[in-house]
C-alpha positions in Angstrom: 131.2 91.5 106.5 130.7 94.6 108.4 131.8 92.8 111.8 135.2 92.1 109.8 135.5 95.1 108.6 135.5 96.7 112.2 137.8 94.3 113.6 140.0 95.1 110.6 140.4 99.0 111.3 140.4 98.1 115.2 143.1 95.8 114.1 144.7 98.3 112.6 144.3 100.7 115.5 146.1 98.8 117.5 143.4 97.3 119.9 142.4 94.2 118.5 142.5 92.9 122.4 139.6 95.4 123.2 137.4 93.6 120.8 134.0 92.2 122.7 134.6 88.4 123.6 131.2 87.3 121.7 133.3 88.7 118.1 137.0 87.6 118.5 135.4 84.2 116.7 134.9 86.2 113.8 138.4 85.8 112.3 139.3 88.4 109.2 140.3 86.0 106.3 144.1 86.8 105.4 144.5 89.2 103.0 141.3 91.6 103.6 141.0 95.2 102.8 138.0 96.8 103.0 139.6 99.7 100.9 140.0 97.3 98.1 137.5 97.2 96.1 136.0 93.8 96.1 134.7 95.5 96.1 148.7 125.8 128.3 147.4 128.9 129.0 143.1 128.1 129.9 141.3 129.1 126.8 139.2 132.4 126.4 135.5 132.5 126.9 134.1 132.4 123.1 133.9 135.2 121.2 131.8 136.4 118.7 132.4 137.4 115.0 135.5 139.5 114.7 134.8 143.2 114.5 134.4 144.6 110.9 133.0 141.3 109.6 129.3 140.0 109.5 128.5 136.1 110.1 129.0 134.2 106.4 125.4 132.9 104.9 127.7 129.2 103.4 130.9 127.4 104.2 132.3 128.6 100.9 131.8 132.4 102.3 133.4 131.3 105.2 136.0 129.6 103.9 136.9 132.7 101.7 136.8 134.7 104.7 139.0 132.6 106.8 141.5 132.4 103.6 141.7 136.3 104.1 142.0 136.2 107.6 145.0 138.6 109.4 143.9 138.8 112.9 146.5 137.4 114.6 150.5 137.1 113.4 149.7 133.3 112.5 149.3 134.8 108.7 152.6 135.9 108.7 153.9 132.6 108.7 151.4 130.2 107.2 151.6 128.6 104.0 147.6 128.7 103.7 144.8 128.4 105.7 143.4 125.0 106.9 139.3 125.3 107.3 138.5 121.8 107.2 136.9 119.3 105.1 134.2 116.2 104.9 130.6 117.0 104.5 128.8 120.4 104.7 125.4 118.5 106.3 127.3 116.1 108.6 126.1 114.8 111.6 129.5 114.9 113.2 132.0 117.0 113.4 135.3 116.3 114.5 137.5 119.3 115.9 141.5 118.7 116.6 144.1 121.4 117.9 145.8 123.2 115.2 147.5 122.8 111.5 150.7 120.9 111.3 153.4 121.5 109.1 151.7 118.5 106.4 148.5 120.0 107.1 149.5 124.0 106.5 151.6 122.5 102.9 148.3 120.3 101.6 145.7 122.5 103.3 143.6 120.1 104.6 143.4 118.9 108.4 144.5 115.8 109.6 146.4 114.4 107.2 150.0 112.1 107.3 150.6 110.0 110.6 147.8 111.2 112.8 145.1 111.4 110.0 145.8 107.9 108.9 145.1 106.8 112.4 141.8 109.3 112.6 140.6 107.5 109.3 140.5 104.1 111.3 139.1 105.7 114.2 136.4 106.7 112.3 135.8 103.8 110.0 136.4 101.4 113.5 132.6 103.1 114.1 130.9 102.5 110.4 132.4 106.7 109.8 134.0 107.6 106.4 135.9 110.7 106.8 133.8 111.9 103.7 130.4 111.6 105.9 132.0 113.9 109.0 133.3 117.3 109.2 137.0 117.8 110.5 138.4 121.3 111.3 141.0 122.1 113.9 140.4 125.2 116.5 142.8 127.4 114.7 143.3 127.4 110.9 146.7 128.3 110.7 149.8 126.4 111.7 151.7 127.8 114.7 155.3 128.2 114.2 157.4 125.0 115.0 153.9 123.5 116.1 153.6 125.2 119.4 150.8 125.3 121.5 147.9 127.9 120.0 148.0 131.1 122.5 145.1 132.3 124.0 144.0 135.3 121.8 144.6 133.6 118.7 142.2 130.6 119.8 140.0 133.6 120.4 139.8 134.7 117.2 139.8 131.6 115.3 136.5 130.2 117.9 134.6 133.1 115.8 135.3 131.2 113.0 134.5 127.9 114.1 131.3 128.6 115.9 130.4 129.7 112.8 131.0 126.6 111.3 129.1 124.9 113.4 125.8 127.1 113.5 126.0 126.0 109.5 127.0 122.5 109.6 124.1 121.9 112.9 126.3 118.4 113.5 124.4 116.3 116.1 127.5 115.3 117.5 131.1 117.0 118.7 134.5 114.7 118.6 136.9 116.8 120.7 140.4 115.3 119.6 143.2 116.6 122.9 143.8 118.4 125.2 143.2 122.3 123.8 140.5 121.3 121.7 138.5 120.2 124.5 139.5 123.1 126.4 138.7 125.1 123.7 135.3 124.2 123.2 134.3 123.7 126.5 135.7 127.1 127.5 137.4 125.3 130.5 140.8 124.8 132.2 140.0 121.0 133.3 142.3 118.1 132.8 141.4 116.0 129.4 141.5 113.3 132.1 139.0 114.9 134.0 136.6 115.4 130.9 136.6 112.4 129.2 133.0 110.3 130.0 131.5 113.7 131.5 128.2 115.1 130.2 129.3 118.2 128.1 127.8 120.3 125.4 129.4 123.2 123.2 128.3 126.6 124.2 124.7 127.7 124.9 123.9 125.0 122.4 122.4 121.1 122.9 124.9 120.1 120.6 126.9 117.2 123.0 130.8 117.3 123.3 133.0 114.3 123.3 136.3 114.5 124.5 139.0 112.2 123.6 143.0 112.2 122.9 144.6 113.4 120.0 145.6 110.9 117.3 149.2 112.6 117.7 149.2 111.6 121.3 147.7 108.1 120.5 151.1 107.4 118.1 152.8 108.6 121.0 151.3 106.6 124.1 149.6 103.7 122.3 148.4 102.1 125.4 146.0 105.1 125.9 144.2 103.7 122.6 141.7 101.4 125.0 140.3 104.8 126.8 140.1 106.4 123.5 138.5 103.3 122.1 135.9 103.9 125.1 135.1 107.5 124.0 134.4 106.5 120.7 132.2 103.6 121.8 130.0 106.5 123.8 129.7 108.9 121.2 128.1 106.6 118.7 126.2 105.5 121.8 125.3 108.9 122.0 124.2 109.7 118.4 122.3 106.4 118.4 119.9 107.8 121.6 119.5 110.9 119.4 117.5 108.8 116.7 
């Protein structure tokens, strides 16, 4: 059952071909569901807490701060803030680029076309979006969804490390291009960083970079590399236990 239920989000992924020889015998009976119940700019170094304000002792505190948040001219424009969502203890936390426009009117990250497609990368490794944590680098939508600028990815890592030092995940998911950058404080292709040893900060906390959901929709034969990266995270996490 569980082997079907992989093969069923890898399926709908796109990249039933990638599926290991020894499984494609393992056909999915027409009709399953397993959610029916049968049941460019190189990023700043990181920065610490913005001036004026102390580190929060709880997500909640955080999120209230972030809610407030007018350090850079994003909160002119922005319908709300987007902190994230998924489990305060989770072992892994999944970081994209930036609110879109469904994202800044629902306030949660990843959600429409590119979260759909997250969900089954996730659940393609036994991962309900419930049991991570997903937040983007900034938590306000850019206007007309332009690439975040360097200063405001500055301010906005405060918030995130933050995050981080209270969730402790065991595990980093860096979805693109700038959230890679981002984290890794680096200028380097995500070509170049995909499959390299990398960990956030001065922390042991391991990074794994991959594409963007967006970009998957978008170049659907890049789906076997990112199919790759999520094979060595868990691989990863498992070596961690």
């Amino acid at each position: 059952m569980e082997e079907q239920r992989r093969l069923y989000y890898l399926e709908k992924m796109g990249i039933q071909a990638w599926v290991p020889r020894t499984a494609q015998s393992e056909a999915i009976p027409a009709g399953y569901d397993p959610d029916i119940p049968a049941e460019q700019a190189a990023p700043p170094a990181h920065s610490s807490v913005p001036a004026g304000a102390g580190p929060a002792t709880g997500l909640d505190e955080l999120r209230n701060v972030v809610a407030a948040c007018t350090l850079c001219a994003l909160h002119r424009t922005r319908t709300q803030t987007v902190f994230g969502s998924g489990s305060p203890r989770a072992d892994w936390l999944v970081v994209g680029e930036a609110p879109g426009f469904e994202e800044d009117r629902q306030g949660q990250p990843f959600v429409g076309r590119a979260g759909q497609l997250l969900t089954k990368m996730l659940r393609a490794i036994d991962l309900e979006r419930e049991e991570v944590f997903i937040a983007n680098i900034l938590k306000c939508r850019p206007p007309d969804n332009r690439d975040p600028q360097p200063q405001e990815i500055g301010h906005c890592l405060s918030y995130l490390r933050q995050q981080i030092e209270l969730i402790q995940p065991k595990i980093i998911l860096a979805m693109g291009r700038i959230a890679a950058q981002s984290l890794l404080d680096t200028n380097v292709a995500i070509g170049r960083l995909r499959g390299t040893e990398q960990y956030f900060a001065d922390t042991r906390i391991p990074v794994v970079v991959t594409y963007h959901p967006a970009y998957l929709l978008r170049s659907p034969q890049q789906k076997r590399k990112a199919w790759e990266d999520l094979q060595r995270a868990v691989r990863i996490r498992e070596s961690q236990e």
